[in-house]
ROSE-4610 file (N, C-alpha, C; in Angstrom, 1 decimal, always signed):
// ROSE-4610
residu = [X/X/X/X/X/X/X/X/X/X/X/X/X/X/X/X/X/X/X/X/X/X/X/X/X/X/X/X/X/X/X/X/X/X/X/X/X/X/X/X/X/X/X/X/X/X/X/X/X/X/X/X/X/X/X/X/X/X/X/X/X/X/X/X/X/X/X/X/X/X/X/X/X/X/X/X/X/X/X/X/X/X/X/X/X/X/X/X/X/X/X/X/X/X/X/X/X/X/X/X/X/X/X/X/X/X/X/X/X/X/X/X/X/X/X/X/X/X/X/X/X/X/X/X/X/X/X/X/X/X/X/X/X/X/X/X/X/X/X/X/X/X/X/X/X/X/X/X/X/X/X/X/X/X/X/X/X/X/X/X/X/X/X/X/X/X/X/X/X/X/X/X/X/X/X/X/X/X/X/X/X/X/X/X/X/X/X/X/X/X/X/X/X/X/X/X/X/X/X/X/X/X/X/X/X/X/X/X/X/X/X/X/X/X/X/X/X/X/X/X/X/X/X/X/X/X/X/X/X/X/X/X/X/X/X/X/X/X/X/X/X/X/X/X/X/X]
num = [1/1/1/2/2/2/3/3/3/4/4/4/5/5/5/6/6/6/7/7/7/8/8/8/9/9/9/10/10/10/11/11/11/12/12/12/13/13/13/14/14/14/15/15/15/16/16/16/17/17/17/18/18/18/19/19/19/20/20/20/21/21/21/22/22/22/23/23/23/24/24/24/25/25/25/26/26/26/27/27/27/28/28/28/29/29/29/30/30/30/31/31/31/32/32/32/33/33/33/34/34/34/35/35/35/36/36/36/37/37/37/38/38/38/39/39/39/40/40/40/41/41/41/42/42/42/43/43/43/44/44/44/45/45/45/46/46/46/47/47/47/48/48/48/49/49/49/50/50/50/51/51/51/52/52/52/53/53/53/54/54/54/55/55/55/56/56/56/57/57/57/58/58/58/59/59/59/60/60/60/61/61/61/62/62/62/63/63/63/64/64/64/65/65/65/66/66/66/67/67/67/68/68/68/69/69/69/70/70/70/71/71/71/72/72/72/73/73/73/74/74/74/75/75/75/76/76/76/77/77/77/78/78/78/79/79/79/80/80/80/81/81/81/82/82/82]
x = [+9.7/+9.4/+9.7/+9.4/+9.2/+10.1/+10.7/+11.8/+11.4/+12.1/+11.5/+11.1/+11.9/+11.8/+10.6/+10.4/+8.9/+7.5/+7.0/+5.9/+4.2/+4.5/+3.1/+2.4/+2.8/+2.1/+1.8/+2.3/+1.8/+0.5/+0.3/-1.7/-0.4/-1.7/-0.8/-2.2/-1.7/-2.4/-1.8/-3.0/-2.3/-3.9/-2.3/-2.9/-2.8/-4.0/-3.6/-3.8/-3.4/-3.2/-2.2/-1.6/-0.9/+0.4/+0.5/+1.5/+1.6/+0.2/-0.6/-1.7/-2.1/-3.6/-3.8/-4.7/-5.2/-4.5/-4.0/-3.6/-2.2/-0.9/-0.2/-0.5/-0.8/-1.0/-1.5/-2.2/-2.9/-1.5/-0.6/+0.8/+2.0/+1.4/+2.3/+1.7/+0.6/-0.1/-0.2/-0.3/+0.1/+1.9/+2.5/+3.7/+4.2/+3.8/+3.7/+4.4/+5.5/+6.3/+5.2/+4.8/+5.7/+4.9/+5.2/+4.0/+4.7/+4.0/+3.8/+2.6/+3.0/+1.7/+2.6/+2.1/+3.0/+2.2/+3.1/+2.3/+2.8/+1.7/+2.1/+1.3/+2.6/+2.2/+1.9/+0.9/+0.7/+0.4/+1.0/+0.8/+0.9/+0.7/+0.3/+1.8/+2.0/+3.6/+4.9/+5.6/+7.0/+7.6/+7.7/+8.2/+7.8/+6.1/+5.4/+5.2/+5.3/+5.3/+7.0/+7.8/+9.4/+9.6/+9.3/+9.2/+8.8/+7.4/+6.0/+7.3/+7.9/+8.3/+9.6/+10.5/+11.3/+11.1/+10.1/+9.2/+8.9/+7.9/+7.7/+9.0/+9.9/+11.4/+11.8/+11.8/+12.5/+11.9/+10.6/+9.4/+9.3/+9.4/+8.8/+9.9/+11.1/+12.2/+12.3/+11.7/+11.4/+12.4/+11.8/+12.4/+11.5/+12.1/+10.8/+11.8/+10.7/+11.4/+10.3/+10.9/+9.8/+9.7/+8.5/+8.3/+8.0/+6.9/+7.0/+6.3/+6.4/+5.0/+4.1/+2.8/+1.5/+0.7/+0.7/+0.1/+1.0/+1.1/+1.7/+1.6/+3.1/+3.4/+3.8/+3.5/+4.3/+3.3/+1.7/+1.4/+1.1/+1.3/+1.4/+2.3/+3.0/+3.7/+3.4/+4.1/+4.0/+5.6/+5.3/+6.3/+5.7/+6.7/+6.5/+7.2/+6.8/+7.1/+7.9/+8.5/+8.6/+8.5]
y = [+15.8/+14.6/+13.4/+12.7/+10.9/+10.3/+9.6/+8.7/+7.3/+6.6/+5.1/+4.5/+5.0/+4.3/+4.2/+5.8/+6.4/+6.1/+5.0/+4.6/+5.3/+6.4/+6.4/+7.6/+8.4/+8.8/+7.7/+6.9/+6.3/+5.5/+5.2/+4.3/+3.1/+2.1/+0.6/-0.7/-1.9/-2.3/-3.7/-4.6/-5.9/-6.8/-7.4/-8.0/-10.0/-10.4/-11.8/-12.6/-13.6/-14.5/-13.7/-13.5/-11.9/-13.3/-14.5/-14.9/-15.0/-15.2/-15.1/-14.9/-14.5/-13.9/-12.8/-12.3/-11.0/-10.3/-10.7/-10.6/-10.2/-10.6/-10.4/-8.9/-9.4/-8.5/-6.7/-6.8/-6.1/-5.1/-6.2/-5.7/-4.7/-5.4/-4.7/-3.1/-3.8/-1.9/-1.0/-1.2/-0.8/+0.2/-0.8/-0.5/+0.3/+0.8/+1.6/+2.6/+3.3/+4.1/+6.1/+7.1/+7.4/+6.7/+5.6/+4.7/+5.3/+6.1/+6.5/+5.3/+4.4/+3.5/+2.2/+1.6/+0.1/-0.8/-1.7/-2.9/-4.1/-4.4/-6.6/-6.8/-8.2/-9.4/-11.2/-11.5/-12.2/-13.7/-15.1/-16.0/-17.1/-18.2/-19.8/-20.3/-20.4/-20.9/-20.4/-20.5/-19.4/-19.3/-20.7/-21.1/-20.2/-20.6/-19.4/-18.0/-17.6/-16.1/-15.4/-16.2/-15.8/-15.6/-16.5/-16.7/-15.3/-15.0/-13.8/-12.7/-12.6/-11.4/-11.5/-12.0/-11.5/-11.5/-11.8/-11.2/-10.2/-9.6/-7.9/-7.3/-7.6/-6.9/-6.5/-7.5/-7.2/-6.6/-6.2/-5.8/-3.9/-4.1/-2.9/-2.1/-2.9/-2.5/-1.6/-2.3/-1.7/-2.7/-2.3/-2.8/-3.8/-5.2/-6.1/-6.3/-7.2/-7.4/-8.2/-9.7/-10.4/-9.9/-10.1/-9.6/-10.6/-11.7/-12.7/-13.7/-15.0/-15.8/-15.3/-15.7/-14.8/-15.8/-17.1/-17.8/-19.0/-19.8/-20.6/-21.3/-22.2/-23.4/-23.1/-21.6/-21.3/-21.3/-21.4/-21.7/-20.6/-19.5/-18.0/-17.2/-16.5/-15.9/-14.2/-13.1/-11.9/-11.2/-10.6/-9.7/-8.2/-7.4/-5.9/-5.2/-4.2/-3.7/-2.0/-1.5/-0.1/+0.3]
z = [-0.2/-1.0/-0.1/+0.0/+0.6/+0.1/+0.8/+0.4/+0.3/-0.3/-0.4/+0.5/+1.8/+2.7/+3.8/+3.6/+4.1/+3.0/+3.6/+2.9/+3.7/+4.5/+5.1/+4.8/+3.3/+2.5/+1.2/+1.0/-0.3/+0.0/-1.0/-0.8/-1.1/-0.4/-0.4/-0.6/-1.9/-2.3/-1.8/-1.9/-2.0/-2.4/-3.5/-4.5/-4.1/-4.0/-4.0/-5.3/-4.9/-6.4/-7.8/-7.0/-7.8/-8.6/-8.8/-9.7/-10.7/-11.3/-12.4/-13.1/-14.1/-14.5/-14.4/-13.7/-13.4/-12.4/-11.4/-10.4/-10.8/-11.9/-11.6/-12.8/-13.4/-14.5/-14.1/-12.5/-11.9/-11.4/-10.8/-9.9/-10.9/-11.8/-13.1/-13.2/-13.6/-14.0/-12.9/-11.7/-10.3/-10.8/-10.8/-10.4/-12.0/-12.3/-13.8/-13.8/-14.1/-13.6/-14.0/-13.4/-12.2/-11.2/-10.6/-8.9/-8.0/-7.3/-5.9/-4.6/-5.0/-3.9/-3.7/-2.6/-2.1/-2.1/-3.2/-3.4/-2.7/-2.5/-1.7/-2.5/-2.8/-3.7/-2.9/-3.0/-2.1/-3.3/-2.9/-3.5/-2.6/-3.3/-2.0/-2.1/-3.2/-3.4/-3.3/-2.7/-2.8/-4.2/-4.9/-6.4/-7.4/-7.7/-8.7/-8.0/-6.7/-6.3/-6.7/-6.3/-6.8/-7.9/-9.3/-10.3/-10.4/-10.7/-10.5/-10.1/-9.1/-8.8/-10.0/-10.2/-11.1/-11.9/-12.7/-14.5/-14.0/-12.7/-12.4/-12.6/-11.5/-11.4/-13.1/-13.6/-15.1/-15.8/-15.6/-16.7/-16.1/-14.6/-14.2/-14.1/-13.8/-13.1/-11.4/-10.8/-9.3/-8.2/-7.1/-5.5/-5.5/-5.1/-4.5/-3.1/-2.0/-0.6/-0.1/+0.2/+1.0/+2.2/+2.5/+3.6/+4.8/+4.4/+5.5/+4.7/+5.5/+5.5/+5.6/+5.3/+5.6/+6.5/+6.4/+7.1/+7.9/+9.0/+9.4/+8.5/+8.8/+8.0/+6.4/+6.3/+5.2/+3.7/+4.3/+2.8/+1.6/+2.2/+1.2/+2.0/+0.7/+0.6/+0.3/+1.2/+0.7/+0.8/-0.6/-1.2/-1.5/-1.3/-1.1/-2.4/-3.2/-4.1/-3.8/-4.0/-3.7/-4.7]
């Protein structure tokens, strides 16, 4: 069996505009318990992407972990789900 930490059997998605609408709504049904796949959540804003991640956190009850800036100067944001 795989450990969380070993992600290079899981299928891995990434979702943008994932703070809200479809997108985040998308990250949720993704992360649906039993999820075996890694998700990135990718947004413009750190504010509404943070927000976005702790309604998932609380709703899905999973791992989240920023991962990086996605573009210089900071204008999107990605977060990783386990």
């Amino acid at each position: 069996m795989a450990s969380l930490v070993d992600s290079s059997t899981k299928k891995k998605y990434l979702v943008t505009g994932a703070n809200c609408g479809i997108g985040n709504a998308l990250v949720k049904q993704l992360l649906q318990p039993p999820h075996s796949v890694l998700v990135f959540l990718a947004a413009k804003h750190f504010e509404d992407a943070r927000d976005a991640v702790d309604e998932i956190i609380a709703e899905v009850r999973t791992i989240c972990t920023l991962v990086a800036p996605l573009l210089a100067g900071h204008s999107a944001w990605l977060f990783s789900f386990l």
